[in-house]
C-alpha positions as CSV (number, residue, x, y, z in Angstrom):
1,X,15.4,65.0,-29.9
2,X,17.1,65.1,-33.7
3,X,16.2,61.9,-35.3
4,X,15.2,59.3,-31.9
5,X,11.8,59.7,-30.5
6,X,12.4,61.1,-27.0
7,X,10.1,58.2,-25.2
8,X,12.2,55.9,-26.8
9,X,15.4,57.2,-25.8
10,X,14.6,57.0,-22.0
11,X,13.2,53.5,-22.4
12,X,16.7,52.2,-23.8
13,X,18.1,54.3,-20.7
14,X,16.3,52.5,-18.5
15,X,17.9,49.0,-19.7
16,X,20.9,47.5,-17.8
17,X,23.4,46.4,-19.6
18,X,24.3,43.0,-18.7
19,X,27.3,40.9,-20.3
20,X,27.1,38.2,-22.1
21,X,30.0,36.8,-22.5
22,X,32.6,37.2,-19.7
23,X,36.0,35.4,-21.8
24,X,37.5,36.1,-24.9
25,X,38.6,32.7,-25.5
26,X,36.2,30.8,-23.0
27,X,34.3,27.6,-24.0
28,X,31.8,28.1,-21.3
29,X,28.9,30.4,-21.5
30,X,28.8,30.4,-24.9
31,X,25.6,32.4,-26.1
32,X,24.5,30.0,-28.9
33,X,24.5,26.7,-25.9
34,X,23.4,29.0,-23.1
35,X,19.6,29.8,-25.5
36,X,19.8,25.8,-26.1
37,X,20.6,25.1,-22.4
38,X,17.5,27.5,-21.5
39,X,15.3,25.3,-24.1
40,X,16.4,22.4,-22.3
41,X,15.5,23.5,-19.0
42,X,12.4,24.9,-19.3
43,X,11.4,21.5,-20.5
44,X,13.1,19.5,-17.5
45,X,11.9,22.2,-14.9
46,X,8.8,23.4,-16.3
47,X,8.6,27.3,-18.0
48,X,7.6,28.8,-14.6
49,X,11.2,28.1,-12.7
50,X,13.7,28.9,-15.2
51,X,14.0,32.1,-16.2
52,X,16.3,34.5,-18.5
53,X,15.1,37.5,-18.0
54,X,16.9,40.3,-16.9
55,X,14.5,42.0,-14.4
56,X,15.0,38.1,-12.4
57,X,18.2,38.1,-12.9
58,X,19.3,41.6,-11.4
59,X,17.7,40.0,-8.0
60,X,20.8,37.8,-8.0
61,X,23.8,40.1,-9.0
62,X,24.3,41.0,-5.6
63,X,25.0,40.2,-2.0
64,X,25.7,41.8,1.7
65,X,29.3,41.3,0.4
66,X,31.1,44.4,-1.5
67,X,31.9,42.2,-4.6
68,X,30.3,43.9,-7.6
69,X,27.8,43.1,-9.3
70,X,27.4,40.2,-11.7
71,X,24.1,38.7,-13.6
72,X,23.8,35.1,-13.9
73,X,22.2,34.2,-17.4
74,X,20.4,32.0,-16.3
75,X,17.9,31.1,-13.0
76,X,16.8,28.0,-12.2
77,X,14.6,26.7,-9.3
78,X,14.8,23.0,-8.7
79,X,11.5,21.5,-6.8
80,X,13.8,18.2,-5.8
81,X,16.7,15.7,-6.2
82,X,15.4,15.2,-9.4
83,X,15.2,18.7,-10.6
84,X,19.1,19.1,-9.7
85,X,20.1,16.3,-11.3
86,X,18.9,17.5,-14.3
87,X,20.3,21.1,-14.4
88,X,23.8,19.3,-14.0
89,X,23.1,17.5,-16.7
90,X,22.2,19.9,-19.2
91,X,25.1,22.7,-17.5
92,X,27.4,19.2,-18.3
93,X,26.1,18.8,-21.8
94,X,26.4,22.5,-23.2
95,X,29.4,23.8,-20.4
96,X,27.5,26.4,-18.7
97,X,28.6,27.1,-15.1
98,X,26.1,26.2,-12.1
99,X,26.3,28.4,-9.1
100,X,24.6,26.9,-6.0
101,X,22.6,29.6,-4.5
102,X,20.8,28.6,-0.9
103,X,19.1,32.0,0.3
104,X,21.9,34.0,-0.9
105,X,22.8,35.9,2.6
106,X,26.7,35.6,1.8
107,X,28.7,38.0,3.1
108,X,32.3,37.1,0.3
109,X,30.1,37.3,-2.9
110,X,30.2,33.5,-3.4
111,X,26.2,33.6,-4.7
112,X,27.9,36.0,-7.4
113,X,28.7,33.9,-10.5
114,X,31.9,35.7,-12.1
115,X,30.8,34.0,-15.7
116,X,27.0,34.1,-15.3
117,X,26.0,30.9,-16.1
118,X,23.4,29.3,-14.8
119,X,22.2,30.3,-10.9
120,X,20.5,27.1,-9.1
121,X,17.9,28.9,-6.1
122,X,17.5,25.9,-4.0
123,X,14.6,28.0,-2.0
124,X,11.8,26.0,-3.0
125,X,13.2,23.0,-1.1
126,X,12.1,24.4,2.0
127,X,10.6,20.7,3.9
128,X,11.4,19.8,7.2
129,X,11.2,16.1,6.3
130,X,11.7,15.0,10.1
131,X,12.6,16.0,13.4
132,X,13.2,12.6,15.7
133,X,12.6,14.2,19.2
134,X,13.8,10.6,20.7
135,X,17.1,10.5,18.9
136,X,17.6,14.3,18.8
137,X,18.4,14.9,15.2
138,X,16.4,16.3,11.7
139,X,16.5,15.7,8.1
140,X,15.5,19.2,6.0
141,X,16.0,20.4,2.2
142,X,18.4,23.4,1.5
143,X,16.4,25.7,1.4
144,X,15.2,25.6,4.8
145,X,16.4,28.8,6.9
146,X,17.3,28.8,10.9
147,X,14.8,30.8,12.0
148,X,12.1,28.1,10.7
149,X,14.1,25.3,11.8
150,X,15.0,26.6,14.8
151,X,11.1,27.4,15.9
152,X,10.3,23.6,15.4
153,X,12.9,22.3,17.6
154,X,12.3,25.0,20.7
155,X,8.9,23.3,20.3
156,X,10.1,19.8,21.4
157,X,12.7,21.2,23.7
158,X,15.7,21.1,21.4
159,X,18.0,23.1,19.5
160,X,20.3,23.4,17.0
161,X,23.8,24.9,16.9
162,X,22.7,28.5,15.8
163,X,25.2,30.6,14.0
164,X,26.1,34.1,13.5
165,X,24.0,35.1,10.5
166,X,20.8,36.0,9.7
167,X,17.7,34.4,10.8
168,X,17.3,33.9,6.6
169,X,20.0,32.1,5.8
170,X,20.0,28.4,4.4
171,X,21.0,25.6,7.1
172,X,22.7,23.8,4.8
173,X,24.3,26.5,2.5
174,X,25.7,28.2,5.8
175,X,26.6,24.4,7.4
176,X,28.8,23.9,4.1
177,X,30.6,27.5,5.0
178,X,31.5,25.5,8.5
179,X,29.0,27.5,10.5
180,X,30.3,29.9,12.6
181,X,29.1,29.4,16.6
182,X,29.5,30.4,20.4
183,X,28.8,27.2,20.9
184,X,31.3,25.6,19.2
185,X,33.8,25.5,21.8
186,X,30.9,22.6,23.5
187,X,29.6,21.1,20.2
188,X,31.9,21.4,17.4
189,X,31.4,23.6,14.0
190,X,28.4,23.3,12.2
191,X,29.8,20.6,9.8
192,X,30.5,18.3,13.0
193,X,26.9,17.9,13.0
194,X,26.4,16.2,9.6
195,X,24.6,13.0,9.9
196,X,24.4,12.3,6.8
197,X,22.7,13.8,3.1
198,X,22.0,13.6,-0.2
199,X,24.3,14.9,-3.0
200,X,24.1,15.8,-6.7
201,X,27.4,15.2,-8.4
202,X,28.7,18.3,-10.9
203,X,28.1,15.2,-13.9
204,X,24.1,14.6,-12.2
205,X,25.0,11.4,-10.3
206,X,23.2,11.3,-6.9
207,X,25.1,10.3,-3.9
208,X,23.8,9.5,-0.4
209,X,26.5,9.4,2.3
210,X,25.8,8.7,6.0
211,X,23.7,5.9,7.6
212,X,21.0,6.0,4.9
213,X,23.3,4.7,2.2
214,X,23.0,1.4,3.2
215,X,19.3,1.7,4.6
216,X,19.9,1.9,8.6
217,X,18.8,4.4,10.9
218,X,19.5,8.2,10.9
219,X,20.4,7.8,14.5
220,X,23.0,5.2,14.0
221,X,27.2,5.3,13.5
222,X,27.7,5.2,9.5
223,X,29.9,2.3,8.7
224,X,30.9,-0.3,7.8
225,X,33.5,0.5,5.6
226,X,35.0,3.8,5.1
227,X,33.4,7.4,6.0
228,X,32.9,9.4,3.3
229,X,30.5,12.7,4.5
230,X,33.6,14.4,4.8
231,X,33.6,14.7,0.9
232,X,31.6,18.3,1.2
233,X,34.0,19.6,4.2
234,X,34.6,22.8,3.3
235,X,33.8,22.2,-0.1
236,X,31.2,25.2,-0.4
237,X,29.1,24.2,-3.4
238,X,32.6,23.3,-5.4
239,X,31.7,19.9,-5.5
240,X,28.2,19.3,-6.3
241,X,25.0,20.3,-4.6
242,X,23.4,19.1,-1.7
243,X,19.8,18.1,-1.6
244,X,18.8,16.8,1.6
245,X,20.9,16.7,5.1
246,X,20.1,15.1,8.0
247,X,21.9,16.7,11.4
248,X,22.3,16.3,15.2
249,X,20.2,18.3,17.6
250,X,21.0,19.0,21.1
251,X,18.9,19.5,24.5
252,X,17.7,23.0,24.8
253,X,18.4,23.6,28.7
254,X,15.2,24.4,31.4
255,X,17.5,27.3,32.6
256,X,20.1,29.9,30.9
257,X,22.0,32.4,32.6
258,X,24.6,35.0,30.7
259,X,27.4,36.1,33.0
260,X,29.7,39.0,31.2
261,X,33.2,39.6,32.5
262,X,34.9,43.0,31.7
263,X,38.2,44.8,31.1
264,X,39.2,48.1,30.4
265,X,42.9,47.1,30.5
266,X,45.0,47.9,27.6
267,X,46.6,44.0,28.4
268,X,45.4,41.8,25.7
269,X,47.5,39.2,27.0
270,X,44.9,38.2,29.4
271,X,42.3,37.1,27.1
272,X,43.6,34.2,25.7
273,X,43.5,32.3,29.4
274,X,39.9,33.4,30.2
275,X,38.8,32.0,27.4
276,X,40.7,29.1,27.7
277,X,40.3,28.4,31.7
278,X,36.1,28.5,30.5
279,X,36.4,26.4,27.7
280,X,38.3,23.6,29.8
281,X,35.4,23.2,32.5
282,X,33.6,22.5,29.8
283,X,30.3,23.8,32.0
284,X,29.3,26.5,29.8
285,X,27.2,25.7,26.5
286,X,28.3,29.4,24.7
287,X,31.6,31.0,24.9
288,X,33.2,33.9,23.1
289,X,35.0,37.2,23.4
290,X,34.1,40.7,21.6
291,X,35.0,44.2,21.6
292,X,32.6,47.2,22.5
293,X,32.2,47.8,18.9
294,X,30.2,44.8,18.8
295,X,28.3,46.3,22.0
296,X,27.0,49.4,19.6
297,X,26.0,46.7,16.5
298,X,23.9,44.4,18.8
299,X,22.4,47.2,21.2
300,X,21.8,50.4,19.1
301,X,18.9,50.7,16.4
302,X,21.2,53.2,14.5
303,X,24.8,53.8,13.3
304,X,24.7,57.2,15.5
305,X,23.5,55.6,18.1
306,X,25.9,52.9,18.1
307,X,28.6,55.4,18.0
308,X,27.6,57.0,20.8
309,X,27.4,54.1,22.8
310,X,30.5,52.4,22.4
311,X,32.8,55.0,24.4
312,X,30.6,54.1,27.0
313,X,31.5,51.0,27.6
314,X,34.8,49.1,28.7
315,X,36.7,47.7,25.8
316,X,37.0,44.0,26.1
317,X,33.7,41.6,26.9
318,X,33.9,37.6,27.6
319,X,30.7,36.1,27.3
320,X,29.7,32.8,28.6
321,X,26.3,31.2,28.9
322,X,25.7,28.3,31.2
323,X,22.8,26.6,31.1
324,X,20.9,23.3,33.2
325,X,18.1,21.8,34.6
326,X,17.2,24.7,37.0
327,X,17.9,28.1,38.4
328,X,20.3,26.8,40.8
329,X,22.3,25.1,38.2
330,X,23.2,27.8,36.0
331,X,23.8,30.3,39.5
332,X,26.0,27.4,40.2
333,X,27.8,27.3,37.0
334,X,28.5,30.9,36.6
335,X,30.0,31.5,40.1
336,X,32.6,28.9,39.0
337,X,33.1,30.6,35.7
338,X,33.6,34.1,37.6
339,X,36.0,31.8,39.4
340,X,38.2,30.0,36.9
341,X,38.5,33.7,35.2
342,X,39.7,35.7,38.1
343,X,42.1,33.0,38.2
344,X,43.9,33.4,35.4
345,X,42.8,37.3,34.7
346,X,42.2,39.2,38.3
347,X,41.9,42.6,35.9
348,X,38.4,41.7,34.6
349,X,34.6,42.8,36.3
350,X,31.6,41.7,35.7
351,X,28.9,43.6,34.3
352,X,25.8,44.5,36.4
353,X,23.0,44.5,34.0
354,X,20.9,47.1,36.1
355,X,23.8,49.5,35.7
356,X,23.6,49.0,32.2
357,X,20.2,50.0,31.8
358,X,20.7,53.6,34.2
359,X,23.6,54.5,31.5
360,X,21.4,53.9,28.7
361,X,18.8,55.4,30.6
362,X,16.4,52.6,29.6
363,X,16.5,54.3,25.3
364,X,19.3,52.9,23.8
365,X,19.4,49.4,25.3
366,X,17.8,46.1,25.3
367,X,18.8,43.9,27.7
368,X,16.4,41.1,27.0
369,X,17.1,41.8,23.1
370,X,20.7,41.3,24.0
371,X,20.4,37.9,25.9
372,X,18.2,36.4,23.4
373,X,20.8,36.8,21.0
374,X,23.4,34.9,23.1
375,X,20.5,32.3,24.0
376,X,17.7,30.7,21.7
377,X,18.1,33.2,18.5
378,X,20.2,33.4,15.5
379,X,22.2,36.4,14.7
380,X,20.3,39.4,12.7
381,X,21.2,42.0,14.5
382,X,23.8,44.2,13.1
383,X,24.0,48.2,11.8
384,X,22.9,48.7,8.4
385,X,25.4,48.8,5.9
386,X,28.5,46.7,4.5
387,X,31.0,45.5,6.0
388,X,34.5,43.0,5.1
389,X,34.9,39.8,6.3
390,X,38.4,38.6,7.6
391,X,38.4,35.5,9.8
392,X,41.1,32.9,10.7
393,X,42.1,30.0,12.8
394,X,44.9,29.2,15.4
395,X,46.0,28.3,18.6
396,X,44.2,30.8,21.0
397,X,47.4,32.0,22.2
398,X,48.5,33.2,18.9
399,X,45.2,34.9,18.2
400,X,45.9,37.3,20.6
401,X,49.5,38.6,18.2
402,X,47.5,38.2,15.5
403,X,44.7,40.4,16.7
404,X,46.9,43.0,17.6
405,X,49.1,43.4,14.8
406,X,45.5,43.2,12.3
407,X,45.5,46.6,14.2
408,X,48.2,48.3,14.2
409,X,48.3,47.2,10.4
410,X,45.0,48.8,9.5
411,X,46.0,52.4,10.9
412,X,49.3,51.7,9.0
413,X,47.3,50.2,5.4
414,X,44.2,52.2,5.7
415,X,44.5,55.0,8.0
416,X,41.0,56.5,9.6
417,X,38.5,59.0,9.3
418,X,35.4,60.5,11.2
419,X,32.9,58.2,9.3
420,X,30.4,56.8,12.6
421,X,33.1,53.4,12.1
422,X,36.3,54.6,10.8
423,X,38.3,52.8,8.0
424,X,40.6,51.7,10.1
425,X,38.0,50.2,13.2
426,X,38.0,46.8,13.1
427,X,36.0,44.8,15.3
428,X,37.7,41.7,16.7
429,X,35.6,38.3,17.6
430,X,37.1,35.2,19.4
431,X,35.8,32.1,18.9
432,X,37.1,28.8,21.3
433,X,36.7,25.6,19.4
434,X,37.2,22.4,20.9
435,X,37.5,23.0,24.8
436,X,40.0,25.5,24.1
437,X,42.3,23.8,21.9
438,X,41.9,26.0,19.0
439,X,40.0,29.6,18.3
440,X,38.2,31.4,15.7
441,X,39.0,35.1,15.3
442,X,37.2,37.5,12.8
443,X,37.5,41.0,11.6
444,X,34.8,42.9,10.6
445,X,35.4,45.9,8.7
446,X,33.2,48.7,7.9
447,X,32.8,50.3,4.7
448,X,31.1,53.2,3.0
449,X,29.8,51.6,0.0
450,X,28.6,54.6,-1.6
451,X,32.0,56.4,-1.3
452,X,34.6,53.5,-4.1
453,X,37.3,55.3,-3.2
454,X,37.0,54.8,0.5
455,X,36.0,50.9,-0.2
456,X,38.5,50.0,-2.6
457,X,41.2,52.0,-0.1
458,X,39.7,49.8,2.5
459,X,39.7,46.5,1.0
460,X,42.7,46.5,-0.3
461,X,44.0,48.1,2.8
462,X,42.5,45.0,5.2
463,X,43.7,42.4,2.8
464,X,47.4,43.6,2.9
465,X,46.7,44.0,6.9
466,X,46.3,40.2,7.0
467,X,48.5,38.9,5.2
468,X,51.3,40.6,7.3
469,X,49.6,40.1,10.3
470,X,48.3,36.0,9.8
471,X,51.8,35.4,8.4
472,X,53.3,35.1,11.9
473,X,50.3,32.0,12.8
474,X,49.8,28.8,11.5
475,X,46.7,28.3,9.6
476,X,44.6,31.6,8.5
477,X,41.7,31.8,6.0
478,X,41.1,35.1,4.3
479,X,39.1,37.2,1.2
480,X,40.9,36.7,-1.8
481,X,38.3,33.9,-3.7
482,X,39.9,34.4,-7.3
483,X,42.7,35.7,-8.7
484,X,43.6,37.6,-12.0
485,X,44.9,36.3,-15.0
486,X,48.9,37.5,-15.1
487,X,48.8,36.6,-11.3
488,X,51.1,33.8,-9.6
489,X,49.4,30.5,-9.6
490,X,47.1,30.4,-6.8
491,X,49.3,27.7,-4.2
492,X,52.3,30.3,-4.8
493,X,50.3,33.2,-3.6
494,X,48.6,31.5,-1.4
495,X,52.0,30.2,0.3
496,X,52.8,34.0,1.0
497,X,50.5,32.6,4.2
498,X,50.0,28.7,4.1
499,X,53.5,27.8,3.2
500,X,52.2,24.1,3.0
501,X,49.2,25.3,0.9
502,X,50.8,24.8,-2.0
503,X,50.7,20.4,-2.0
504,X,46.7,21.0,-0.9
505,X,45.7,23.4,-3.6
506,X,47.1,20.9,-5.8
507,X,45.2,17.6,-4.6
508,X,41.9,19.8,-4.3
509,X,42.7,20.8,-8.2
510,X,43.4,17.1,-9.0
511,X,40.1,15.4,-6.9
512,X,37.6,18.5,-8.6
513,X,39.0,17.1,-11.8
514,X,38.0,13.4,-10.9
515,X,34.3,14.4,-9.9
516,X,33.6,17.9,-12.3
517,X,35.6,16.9,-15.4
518,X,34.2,20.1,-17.3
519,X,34.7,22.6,-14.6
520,X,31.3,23.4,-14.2
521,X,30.6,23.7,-10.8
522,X,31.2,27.1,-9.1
523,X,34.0,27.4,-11.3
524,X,36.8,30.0,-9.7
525,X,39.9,29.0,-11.6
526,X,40.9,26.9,-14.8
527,X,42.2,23.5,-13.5
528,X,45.1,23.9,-16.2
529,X,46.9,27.6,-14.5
530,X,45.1,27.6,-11.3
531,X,44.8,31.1,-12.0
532,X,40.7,32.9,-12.8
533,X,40.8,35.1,-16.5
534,X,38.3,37.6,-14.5
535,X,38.9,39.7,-11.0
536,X,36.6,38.7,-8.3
537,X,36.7,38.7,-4.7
């Protein structure tokens, strides 16, 4: 090679080109404070948990999301309060971003820092500092994971409210996201379990809300005065970071028993009132309604096989678990339940697990696989690949419109194809909340990553699907994290579908400013235009 030494070349090829500065006129990030920032660390931290280098950093660029890629320029991994407390400092001092990062199983590319910046990995606060078996509730650091939690309490005959995600995920991290749960309709969304925790400020302040801030026990009311562990609702790592939480834990029963009513009726209307007639007996500890595509995810090792199997099976699926003190209990529980639904939905069967097994013909399925799911275990099963989030909340009624008009608006946005899961198959989830009063309903849409075409068409595609169809409810939550410069302010998009969003967005612009002055913390848009100078998800 004319005048480079061939070796040479395909070293430089090998190198990833990472940015280093993401804004033209930005004050944050700036490469002469991020080196002095790294300096500073190192010290604070110790050499062996910060790093800069790029072959650490290209672990974090990614997620399970389809957000692309971005490097942070900086990891850090705290050991303790301490160790948090001072990364905010120093990100305070120089204006480097911090992006809280639990286990990093996110599934809307929020672990993705859009300006680099620093990346805290809260993974090597991984104690269990307590499990009270008498007062049924545990104090753990964030980077404990469900699956590790989850084993210790089975131990003592207790439980906590496991979600849909992985058996990796962070407690806390996916607490903070609200925590998607069947059981929610009995015992609330995962931040209803908060007893209390510990809390680093964006400035390095350390706050303790809950009982423990004025030294009584973890098992009693907080108070007196005001409650304020509803500072981090919903915040998702835009207000600080936590550092220790302390939540409830529930009875595990003796006895479970899954009881799976089934329609092949084309009338969604009947939905709504099974799920509601269940939730209002308030004997069942999980509750929640699926399609068959969710059948081929959770039963089938492969995406073939998954596509194979969902024909087979009718298309919509209520599934309750009751649970008690014996066998008789639960039998007990379910024949009401079989009950209260015919009552309300006469079209709807229930599935005889033995049949099951002959259609398979014993290869596909797992029955046992498939009640551990819905019983002790968190969620990590799913067919390889990514997939788009959509997810919303409203009266149970209304979920139903919504749901169908999500449809009919994907065929119309995206269209389809013969891919194993077409563009345009979505795969609806209802969630009750509250005894009924309220539902969760989420979209899951699959994409072929290695195809851009097909996932920009698709992403874009589902997004203009919900709008349209979540503009006819009341309250809906969807993708869109960040929006570009030359965009409306955020509340005047987002009042396309909260039209009382824009008053919120507002007084959550106005509080950040009172507690992260510099905009450091998971920084998404300037406080000043409420609009983001770089396109994320």
């Amino acid at each position: 090679m004319k005048g480079k030494d061939l070796q040479q070349d395909l070293r430089e090829r090998k190198i990833i080109k990472v940015p280093v500065k993401h804004e033209i006129d930005g004050t944050h990030d700036l490469p002469e404070n991020l080196e002095k920032a790294y300096r500073e660390l190192q010290e604070a931290l110790g050499e062996e948990w910060v790093s800069n280098d790029i072959n650490i950093t290209v672990a974090y660029a990614r997620d399970q999301s389809v957000v692309p890629m971005n490097h942070p320029h900086i990891v850090a991994l705290p050991g303790s309060t301490e160790d948090v407390a001072a990364i905010m400092k120093i990100a305070n001092k120089y204006l480097i971003d911090v992006t809280p990062y639990g286990t990093g199983l996110n599934t809307l590319g929020m672990t993705i820092p859009p300006y680099g910046g620093i990346l805290c990995d809260l993974r090597r606060m991984d104690e269990i500092v307590e499990i009270d078996e008498e007062n049924m509730f545990c104090t753990i650091g964030p980077g404990v994971t469900f699956a590790q939690l989850q084993t210790e309490t089975l131990k003592r005959g207790l439980r906590l409210i496991n979600p849909s995600t992985s058996a990796n995920a962070s407690v806390v991290s996916n607490i903070m996201m609200g925590n998607i749960s069947t059981l929610a309709n009995k015992y609330g969304v995962g931040l209803d379990h908060i007893i209390g925790y510990e809390f680093v400020l964006p400035e390095g302040q350390v706050m303790v809300c809950g009982p423990a801030a004025y030294g009584a026990d973890n098992a009693h009311m907080p108070g007196p005065g005001p409650d304020v562990r509803a500072f981090i609702r919903g915040s998702m790592g835009t207000m600080g970071i936590v550092t220790e939480m302390t939540l409830r834990l529930y009875p595990n029963p003796n006895e479970t028993k899954l009881t799976v009513p089934i329609s092949d009726s084309e009338n969604w209307e009947s939905i709504a009132p099974a799920l509601k007639a269940i939730s209002q007996r308030n004997i069942v500890i999980e509750n929640a309604y699926f399609q068959n595509t969710y059948m081929g995810i959770f039963l089938a090792e492969t995406n073939a096989e998954s596509a194979k199997l969902i024909p087979m099976f009718p298309r919509h699926y209520v599934v309750p678990v009751t649970g008690g003190y014996s066998a008789l209990e639960t039998e007990i529980k379910c024949k009401v339940c079989e009950e209260d639904i015919l009552a309300v939905a006469p079209e709807f069967e229930f599935m005889d697990w033995e049949v099951v097994e002959d259609i398979s013909e014993g290869r596909i399925l797992g029955v046992d696989k498939f009640t551990k799911f819905f019983r002790e275990s968190v969620r990590v099963q799913r067919v390889k690949g990514s997939f788009f989030v959509g997810f919303g909340l409203d009266h149970l009624d209304n979920l139903v419109n919504i749901n169908n008009d999500m449809m009919r608006a994907m065929t119309s946005q995206v269209g389809t194809d013969d891919n194993v899961f077409s563009a345009d198959m979505i795969a609806s989830y209802f969630q009750p909340y509250d005894m009924g009063r309220l539902g969760f309903i989420e979209f899951d849409i699959f994409i072929d990553q290695s195809n851009p075409e097909d996932s920009l068409r698709t992403i874009s595609g589902t997004l203009a699907a919900m709008a349209a169809s979540f503009r006819n409810g009341s309250g809906a939550c969807f993708g869109v994290w960040a929006l570009v410069e030359g965009a409306g302010p955020l509340h005047d998009l987002i009042g396309l579908v909260f039209p009382q969003a824009g008053t919120y967005v507002d007084t959550y612009r106005d509080m950040k400013m009172i507690y992260d002055p510099n905009n450091i913390c998971m920084r998404r848009f300037d406080y000043d235009t409420l609009r983001m100078k770089k396109a994320a998800l």
